[in-house]
C-alpha positions as CSV (number, residue, x, y, z in Angstrom):
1,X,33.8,12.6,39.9
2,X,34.4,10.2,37.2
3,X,33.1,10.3,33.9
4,X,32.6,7.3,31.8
5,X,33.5,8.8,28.3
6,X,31.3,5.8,26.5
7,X,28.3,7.6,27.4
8,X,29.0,11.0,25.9
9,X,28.7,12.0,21.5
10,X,31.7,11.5,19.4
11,X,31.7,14.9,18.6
12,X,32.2,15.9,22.1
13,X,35.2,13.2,22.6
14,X,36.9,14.3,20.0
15,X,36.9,18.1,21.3
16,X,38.1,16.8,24.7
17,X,40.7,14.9,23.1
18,X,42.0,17.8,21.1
19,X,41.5,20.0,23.6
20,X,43.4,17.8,25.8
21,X,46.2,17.6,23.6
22,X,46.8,21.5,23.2
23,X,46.8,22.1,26.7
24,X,49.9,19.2,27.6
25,X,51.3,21.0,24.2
26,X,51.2,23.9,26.3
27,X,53.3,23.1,29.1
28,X,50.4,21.3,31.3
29,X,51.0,17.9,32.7
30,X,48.7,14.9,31.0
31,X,47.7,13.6,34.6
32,X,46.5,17.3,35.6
33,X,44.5,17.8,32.3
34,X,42.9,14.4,32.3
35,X,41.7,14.6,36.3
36,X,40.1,18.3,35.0
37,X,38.3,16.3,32.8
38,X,37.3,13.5,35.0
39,X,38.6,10.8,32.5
40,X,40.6,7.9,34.1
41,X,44.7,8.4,34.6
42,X,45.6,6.6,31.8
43,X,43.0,7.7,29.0
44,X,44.9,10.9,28.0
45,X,48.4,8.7,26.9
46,X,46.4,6.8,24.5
47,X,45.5,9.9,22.9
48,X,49.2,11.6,23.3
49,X,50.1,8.5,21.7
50,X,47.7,8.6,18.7
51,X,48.8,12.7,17.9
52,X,52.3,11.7,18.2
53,X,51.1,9.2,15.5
54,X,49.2,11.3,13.1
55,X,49.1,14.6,14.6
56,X,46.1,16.6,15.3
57,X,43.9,14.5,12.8
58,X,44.4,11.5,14.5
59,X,42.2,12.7,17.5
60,X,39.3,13.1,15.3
61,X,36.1,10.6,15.6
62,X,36.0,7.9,13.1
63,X,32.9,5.4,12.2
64,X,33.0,2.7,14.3
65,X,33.5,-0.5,11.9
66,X,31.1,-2.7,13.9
67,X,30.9,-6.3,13.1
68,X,31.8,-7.7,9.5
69,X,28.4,-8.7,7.7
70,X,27.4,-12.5,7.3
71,X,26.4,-11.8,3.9
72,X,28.4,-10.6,1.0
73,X,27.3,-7.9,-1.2
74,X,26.2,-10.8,-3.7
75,X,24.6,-12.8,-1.5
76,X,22.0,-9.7,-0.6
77,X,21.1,-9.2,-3.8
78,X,20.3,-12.6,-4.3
79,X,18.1,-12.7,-1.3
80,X,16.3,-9.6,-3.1
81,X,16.2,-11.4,-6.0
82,X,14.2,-14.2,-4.2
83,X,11.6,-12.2,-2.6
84,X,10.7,-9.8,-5.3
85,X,8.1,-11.1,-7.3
86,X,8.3,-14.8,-5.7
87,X,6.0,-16.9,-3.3
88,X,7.8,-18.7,-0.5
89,X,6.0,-21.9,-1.9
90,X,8.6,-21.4,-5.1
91,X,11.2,-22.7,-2.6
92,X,9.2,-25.4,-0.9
93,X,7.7,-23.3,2.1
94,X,4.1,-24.4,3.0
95,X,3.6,-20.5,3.5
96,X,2.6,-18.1,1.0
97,X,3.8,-15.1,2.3
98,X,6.9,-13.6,3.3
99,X,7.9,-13.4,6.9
100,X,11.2,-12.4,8.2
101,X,11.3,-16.2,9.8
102,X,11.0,-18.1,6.2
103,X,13.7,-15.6,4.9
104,X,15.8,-16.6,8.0
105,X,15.2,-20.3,7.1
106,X,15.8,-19.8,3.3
107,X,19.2,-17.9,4.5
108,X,20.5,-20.7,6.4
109,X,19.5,-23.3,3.7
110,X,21.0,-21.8,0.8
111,X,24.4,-20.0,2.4
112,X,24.4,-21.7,5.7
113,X,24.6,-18.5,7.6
114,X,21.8,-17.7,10.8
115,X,20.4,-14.6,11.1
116,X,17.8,-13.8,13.9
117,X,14.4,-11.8,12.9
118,X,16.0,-8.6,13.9
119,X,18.7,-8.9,11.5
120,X,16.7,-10.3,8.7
121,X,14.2,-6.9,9.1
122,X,17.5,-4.5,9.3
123,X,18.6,-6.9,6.1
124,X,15.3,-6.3,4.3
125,X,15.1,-2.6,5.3
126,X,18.5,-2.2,3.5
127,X,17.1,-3.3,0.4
128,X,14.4,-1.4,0.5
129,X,11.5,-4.3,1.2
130,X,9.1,-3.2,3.1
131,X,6.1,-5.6,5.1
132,X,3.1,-5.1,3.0
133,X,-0.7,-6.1,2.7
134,X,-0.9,-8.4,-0.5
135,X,-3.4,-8.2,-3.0
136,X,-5.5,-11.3,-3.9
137,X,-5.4,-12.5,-7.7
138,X,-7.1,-15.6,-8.5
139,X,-4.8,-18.4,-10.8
140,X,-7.4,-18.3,-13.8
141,X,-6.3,-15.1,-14.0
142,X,-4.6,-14.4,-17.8
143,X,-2.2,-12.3,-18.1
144,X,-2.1,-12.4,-21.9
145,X,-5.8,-11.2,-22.1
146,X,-5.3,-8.4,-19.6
147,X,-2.4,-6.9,-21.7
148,X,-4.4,-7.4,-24.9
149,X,-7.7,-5.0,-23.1
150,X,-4.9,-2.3,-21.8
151,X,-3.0,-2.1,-25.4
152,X,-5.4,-3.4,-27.9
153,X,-9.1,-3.8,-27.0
154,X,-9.7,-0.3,-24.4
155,X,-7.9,1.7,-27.0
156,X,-10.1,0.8,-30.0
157,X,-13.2,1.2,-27.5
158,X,-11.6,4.9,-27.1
159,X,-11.7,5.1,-30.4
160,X,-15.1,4.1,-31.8
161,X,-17.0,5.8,-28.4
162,X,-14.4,9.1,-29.7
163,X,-16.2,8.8,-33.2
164,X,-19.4,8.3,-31.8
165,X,-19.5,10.9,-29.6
166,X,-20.1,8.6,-26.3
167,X,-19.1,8.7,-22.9
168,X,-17.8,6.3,-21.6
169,X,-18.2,4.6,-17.9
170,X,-16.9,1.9,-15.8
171,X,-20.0,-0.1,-14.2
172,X,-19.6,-2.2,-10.6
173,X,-21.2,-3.5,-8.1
174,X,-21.2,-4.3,-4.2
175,X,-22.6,-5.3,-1.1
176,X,-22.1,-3.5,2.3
177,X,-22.3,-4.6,5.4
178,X,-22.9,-3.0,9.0
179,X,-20.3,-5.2,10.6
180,X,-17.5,-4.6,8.6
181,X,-13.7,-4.9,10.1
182,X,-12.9,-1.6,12.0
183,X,-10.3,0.5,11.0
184,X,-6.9,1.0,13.1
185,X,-7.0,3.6,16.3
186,X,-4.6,4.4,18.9
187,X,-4.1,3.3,22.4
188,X,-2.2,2.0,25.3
189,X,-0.2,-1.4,24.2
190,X,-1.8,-4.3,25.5
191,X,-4.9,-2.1,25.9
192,X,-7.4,-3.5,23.3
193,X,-9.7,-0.6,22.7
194,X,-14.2,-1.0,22.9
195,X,-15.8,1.0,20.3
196,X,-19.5,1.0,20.4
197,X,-21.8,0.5,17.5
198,X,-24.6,-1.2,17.0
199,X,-25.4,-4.9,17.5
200,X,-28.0,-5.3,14.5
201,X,-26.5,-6.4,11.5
202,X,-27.9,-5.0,8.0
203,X,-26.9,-5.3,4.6
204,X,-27.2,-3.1,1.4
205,X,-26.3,-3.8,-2.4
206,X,-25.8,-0.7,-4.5
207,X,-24.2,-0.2,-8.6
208,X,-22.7,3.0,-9.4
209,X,-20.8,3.9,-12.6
210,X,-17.8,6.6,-13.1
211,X,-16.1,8.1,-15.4
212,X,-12.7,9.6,-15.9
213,X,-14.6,13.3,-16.0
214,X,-15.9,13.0,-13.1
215,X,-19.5,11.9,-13.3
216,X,-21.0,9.6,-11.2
217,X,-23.9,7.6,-11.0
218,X,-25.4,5.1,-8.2
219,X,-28.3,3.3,-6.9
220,X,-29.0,1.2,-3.8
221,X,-30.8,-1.8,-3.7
222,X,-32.1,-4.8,-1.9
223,X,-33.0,-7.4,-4.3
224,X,-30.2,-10.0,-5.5
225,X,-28.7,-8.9,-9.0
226,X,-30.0,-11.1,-11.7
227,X,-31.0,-10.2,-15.3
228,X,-34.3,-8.7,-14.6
229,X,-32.7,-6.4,-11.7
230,X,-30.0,-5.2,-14.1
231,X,-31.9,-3.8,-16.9
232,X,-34.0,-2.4,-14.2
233,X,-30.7,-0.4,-13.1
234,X,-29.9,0.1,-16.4
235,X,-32.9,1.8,-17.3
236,X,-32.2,4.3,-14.1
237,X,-28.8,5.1,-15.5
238,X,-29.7,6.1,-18.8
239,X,-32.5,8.3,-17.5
240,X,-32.2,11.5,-18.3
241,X,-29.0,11.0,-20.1
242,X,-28.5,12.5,-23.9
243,X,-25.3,11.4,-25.0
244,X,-24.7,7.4,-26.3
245,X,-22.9,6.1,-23.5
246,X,-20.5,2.7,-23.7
247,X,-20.4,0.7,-20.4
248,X,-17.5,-1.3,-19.6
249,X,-17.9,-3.9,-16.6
250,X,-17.4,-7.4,-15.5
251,X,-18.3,-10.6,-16.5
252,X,-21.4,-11.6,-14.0
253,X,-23.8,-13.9,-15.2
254,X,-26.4,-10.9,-14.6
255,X,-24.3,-8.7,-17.5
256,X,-24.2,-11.6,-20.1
257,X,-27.6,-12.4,-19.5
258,X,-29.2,-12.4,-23.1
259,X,-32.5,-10.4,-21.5
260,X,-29.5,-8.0,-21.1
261,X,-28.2,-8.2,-24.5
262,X,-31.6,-8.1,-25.9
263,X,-32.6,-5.0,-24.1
264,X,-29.2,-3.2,-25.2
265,X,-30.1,-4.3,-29.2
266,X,-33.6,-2.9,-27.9
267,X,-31.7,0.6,-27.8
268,X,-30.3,0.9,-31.4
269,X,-26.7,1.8,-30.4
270,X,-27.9,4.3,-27.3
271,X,-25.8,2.0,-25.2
272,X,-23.2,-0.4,-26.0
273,X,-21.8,-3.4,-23.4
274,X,-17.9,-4.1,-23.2
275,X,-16.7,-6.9,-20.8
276,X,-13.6,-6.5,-18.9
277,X,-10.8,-9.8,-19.0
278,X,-11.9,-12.0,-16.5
279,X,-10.8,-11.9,-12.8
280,X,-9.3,-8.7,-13.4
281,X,-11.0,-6.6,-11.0
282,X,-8.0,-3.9,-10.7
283,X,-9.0,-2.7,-14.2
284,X,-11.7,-1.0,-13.3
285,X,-11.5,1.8,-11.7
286,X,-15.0,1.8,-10.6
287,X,-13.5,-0.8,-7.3
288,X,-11.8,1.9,-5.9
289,X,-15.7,3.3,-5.1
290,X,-16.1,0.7,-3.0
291,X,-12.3,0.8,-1.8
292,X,-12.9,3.8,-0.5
293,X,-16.7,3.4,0.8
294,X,-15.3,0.5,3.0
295,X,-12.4,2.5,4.3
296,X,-13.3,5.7,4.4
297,X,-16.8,5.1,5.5
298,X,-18.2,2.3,7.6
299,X,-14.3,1.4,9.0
300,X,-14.0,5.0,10.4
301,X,-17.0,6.1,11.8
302,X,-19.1,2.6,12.6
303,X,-23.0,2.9,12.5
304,X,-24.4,4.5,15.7
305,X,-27.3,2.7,17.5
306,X,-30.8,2.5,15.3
307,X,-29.0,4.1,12.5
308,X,-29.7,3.1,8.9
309,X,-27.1,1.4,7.0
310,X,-29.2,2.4,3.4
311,X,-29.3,6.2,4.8
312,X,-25.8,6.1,5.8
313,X,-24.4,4.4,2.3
314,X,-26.5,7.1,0.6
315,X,-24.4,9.6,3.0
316,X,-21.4,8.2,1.7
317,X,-22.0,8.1,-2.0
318,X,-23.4,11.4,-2.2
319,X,-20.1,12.4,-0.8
320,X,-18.2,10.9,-3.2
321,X,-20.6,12.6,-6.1
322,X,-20.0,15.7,-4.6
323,X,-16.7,15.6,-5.0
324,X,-15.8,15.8,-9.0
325,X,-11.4,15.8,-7.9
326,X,-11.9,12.2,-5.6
327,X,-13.8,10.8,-8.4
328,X,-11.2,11.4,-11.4
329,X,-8.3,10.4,-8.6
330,X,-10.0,6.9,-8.9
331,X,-8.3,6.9,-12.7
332,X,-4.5,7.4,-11.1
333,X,-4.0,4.6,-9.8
334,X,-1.5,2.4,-12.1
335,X,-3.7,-1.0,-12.6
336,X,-6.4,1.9,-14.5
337,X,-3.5,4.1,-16.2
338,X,-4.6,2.6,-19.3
339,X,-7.8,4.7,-19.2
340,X,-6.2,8.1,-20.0
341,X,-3.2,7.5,-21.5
């Protein structure tokens, strides 16, 4: 029986070859060791010829070289240097998001060499670039303003609410929805999985507030936010609550209201208002709530047929306030480092 010796592991080659070569040291003939191994007739004198060469050592399995890369060294770090950081309209692409394609076509226009898709994903693997989900960012966002809140304004916030002896919270707001997108789940390719939920759609708006302690505080509503709503909710948070407290949150025209501002004067310095940059979301840690309301929540386990989508939001939120360790994890992430530095 023949054996085809492409098919078995280097390391078991190279102990057949040496193995091979002690037994014709031995006194055995080459075309009586080589049948016993069912190699073809003239395999063994290539390696006779190699340990004449270099001995023992010579019959020892090597890397195979493969073929010689298209790109230099340099011209991979370039490519790096294109991607990281960069939009594929910076180079003229109509496209603004990396695909393995437009690096393919920005390849051959810049070094003249082709690449398929396959060897532009092996290319981007080896310098370590992974396929991501992007996060949005809006153009009037300033980056100049956002730095100036992490390093200047936040700290001196820190500072005063420290003197004070106030707490402070990070304030937002959302609406939920019963037909949110699905999360991922298993099954047979090709093979679109049916989950069933329910065909009524409903809606929910809800406000909670968090700290970096661990305290929690939310409320569900119906009603559109306007000024009016919001001091409503305001008045619910501060129930019950000793300490001063300053509230950091966004810029909606329902915040900067001046019914707002006259009801916080109203308080004589019980509560104090501070306004994150503007759309800079990722500062406050108070999205990663809903982040994980959305994911965690609706995404996984869908609403079930007549099933409440206030009741179930309340589920989920008392959840979250049960659990003091998820709530101070929403601090770690590193757009809201700033916060406990």
């Amino acid at each position: 029986m023949k054996i085809d010796g492409r098919w078995l592991p280097h390391s078991s080659l190279e102990t057949l070859r040496q193995l091979a070569w002690k037994r014709v040291q031995a006194g055995e003939k080459p075309s009586a060791v080589v049948k016993s191994f069912g190699f073809c007739r003239t395999t063994i004198y290539r390696w006779l010829r190699a340990a004449a060469r270099g001995g023992e050592e010579a019959l020892a399995s090597r890397k195979a070289s493969g073929r010689p890369p298209l790109l230099t060294l340099k011209q991979k770090a370039k490519v790096r240097t294109w991607i990281c950081g960069k939009d594929p309209r910076q180079y003229g692409f109509d496209f603004g998001l990396w695909t393995r394609k437009v690096v393919a076509e920005l390849i051959a226009q810049r070094f003249g060499v082709s690449l398929g898709v396959t060897a532009v994903g092996r290319l981007l693997s080896e310098l370590d670039i992974t396929p991501q989900k992007p996060l949005r960012r809006a153009y009037e966002r300033d980056p100049e303003a956002i730095l100036r809140w992490r390093c200047e304004e936040f700290p001196a916030i820190r500072t005063r609410a420290q003197k004070r002896g106030a707490q402070i919270f990070f304030l937002d707001e959302a609406g939920v929805r019963s037909d949110i997108p699905l999360g991922r789940t298993w099954a047979p390719r090709g093979q679109t999985p049916t989950v069933a939920t329910s065909g009524q759609r409903q809606s929910a708006n809800a406000i909670s507030a968090v700290n970096h302690k661990g305290a929690f505080w939310y409320q569900i509503y119906t009603e559109r936010l306007n000024a009016e709503r919001f001091v409503t909710l305001l008045k619910s948070f501060l129930r019950r609550r000793r300490s001063k407290v300053v509230l950091i949150l966004d810029r909606h025209p329902a915040h900067t209201a001046k019914r707002v501002a006259r009801y916080v004067q109203s308080l004589r310095g019980r509560l104090e208002l501070y306004f994150l940059p503007g759309y800079a979301p990722d500062l406050n840690p108070d999205e990663f709530v809903w982040n994980h309301v959305k994911t965690h929540g609706l995404a996984k386990r869908p609403l079930l047929q007549n099933q409440s989508l206030r009741q179930r939001l309340q589920h989920d939120l008392d959840r979250i306030k049960a659990s003091k360790a998820l709530i101070r994890s929403f601090f770690h992430a590193p757009s809201v480092d700033y916060i406990t530095d």
